[in-house]
FIMIVO-159378 format. One record per residue: residue in three letters; x negated, y, z of N, C-alpha, C, O in turn. Coordinates in pm, whole numbers, plus 50000, padded with zeros to 5 digits. Last residue first. Example, Ala and Ser with C-alpha at 12.3 -4.5 7.8 and 13.67 -1.06 7.14 Angstrom:
SER487154977550708486334989450714487105000350787486595011450804/ALA486814943150780487704955050780486804967050780485764966850846/
END
This chain:
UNK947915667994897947735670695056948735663295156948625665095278/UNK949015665394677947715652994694947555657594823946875649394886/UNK950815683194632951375668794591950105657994649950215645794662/UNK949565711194580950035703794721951175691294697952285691494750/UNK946155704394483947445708694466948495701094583948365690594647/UNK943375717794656944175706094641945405711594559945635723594570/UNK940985735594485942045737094584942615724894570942375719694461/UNK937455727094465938865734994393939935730394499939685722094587/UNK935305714994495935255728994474936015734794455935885746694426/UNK934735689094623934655694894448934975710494419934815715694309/UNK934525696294845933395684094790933635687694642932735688894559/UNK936025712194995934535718594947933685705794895932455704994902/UNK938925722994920938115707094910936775713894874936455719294768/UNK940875741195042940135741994910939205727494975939055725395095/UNK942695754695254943075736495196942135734095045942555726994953/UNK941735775195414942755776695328942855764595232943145767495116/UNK939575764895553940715768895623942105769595549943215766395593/UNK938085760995362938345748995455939175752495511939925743195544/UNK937505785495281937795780195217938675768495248939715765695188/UNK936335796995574938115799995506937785788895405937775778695474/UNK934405786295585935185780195676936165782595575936725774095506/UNK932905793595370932935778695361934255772395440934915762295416/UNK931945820495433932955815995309933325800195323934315796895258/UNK930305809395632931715819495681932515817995571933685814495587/UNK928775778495646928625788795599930635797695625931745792295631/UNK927855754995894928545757895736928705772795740928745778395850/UNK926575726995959926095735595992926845742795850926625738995734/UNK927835692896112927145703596036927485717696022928575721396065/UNK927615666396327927355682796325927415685196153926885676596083/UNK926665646196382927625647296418928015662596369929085667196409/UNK925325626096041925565638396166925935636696250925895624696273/UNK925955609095875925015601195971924925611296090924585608096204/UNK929295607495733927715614695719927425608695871928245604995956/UNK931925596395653930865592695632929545600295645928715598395556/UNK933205632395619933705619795663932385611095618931635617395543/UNK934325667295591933235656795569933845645495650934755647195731/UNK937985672295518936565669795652935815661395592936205650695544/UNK940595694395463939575685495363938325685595508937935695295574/UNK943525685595631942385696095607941365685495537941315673295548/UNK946965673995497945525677695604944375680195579944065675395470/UNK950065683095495948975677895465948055680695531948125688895622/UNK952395705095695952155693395595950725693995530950225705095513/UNK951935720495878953195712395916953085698995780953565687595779/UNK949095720296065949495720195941950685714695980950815706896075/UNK947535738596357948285725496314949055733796167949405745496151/UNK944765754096467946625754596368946655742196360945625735496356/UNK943795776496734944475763496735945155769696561945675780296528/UNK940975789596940941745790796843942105776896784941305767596776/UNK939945798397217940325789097163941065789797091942185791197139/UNK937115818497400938335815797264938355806297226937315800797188/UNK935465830397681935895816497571937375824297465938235832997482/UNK934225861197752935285853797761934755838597622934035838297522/UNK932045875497669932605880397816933695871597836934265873397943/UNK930715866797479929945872397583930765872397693930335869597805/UNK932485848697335932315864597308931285871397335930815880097262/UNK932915818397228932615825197341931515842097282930445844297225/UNK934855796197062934155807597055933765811897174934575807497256/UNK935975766296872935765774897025934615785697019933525782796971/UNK938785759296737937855766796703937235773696851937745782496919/UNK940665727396588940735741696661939315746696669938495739496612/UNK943805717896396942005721496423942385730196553943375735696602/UNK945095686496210945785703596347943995702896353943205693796331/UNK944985671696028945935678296067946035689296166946885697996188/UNK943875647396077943215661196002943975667095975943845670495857/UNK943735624196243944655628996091944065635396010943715631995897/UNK941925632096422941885619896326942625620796194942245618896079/UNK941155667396434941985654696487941665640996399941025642696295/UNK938355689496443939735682296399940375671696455939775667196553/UNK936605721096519936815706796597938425703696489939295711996466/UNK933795746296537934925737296440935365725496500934455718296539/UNK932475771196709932585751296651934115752996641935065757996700/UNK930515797296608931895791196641931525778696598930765774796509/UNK927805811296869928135800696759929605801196728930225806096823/UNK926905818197072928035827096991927925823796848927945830796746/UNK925715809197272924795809197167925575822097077925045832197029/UNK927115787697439926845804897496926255810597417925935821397466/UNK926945767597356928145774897338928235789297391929065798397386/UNK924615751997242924865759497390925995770197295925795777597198/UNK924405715997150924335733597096925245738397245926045732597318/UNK925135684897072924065693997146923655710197098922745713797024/UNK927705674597023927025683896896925195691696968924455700296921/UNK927925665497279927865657397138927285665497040926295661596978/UNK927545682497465927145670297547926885659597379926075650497361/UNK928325707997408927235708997445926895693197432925805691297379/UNK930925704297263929795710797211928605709697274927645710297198/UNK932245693897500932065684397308930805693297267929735687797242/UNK932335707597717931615695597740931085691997557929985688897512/UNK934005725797509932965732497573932265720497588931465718497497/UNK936085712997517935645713997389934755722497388934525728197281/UNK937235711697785937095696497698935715696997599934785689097588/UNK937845738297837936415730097832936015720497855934995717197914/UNK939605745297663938405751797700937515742197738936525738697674/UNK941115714297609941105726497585939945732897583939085728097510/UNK942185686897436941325692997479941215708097452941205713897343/UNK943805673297263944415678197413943425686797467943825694897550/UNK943085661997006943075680997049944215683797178945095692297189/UNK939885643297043941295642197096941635663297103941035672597156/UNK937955647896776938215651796897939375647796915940115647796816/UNK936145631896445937335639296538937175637296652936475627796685/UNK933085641696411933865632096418935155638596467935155649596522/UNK931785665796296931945656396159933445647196253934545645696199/UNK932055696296379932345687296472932505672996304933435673896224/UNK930445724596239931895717596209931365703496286930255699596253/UNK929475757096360929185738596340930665733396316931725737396364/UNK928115787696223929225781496205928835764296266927875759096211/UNK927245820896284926705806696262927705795896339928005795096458/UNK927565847996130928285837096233927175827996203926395828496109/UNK927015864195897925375863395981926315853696081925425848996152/UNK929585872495779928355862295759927285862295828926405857495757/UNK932395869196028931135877995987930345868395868930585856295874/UNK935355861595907934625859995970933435865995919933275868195799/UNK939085866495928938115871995864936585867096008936635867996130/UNK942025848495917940905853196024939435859295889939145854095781/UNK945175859395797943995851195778942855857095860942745869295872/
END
């Protein structure tokens, strides 16, 4: 499991991305849709329509990171309906989201509803 700082400053992408997109598909996404400079050392959050496979673009100082999972079953809990494109989430928030917990009610899916 990825361990993340709290002082990160986190954007989760609200709409889905095509995830053919690599470095800097999802470099153009951050700057040109979420308007934020990826040179900032922000991480963005990016999903698929399904909500099924993510990925995560980082830049270090000295390099990009592209971090990828695809789920072999069910799919990630994503805001949906908000007027954003963006929001702005907290390091406990990702794992949670990372690990299939539904941050609209607060508790884990059981895996019959994923």
């Amino acid at each position: 499991m990825l361990t993340f700082p709290s002082a990160l400053r986190i954007f989760l992408a609200v709409e889905p991305v095509d995830m053919r997109a690599q470095f800097n598909g999802l470099w153009i996404h951050a700057e040109q849709k979420l308007r934020e400079d990826p040179r900032s050392g922000a991480l963005f959050v990016f999903t698929n329509k399904p909500r099924n496979r993510l990925k995560m673009l980082y830049f270090d100082g000295s390099g990009v990171w592209v971090f990828a999972k695809r789920l072999e079953s069910g799919r990630f809990s994503w805001p949906v309906g908000s007027d954003a494109t963006k929001l702005s989430i907290t390091s406990p928030a990702l794992t949670m989201l990372l690990s299939g917990i539904d941050l609209k009610d607060g508790c884990q899916k059981a895996w019959y509803e994923q």
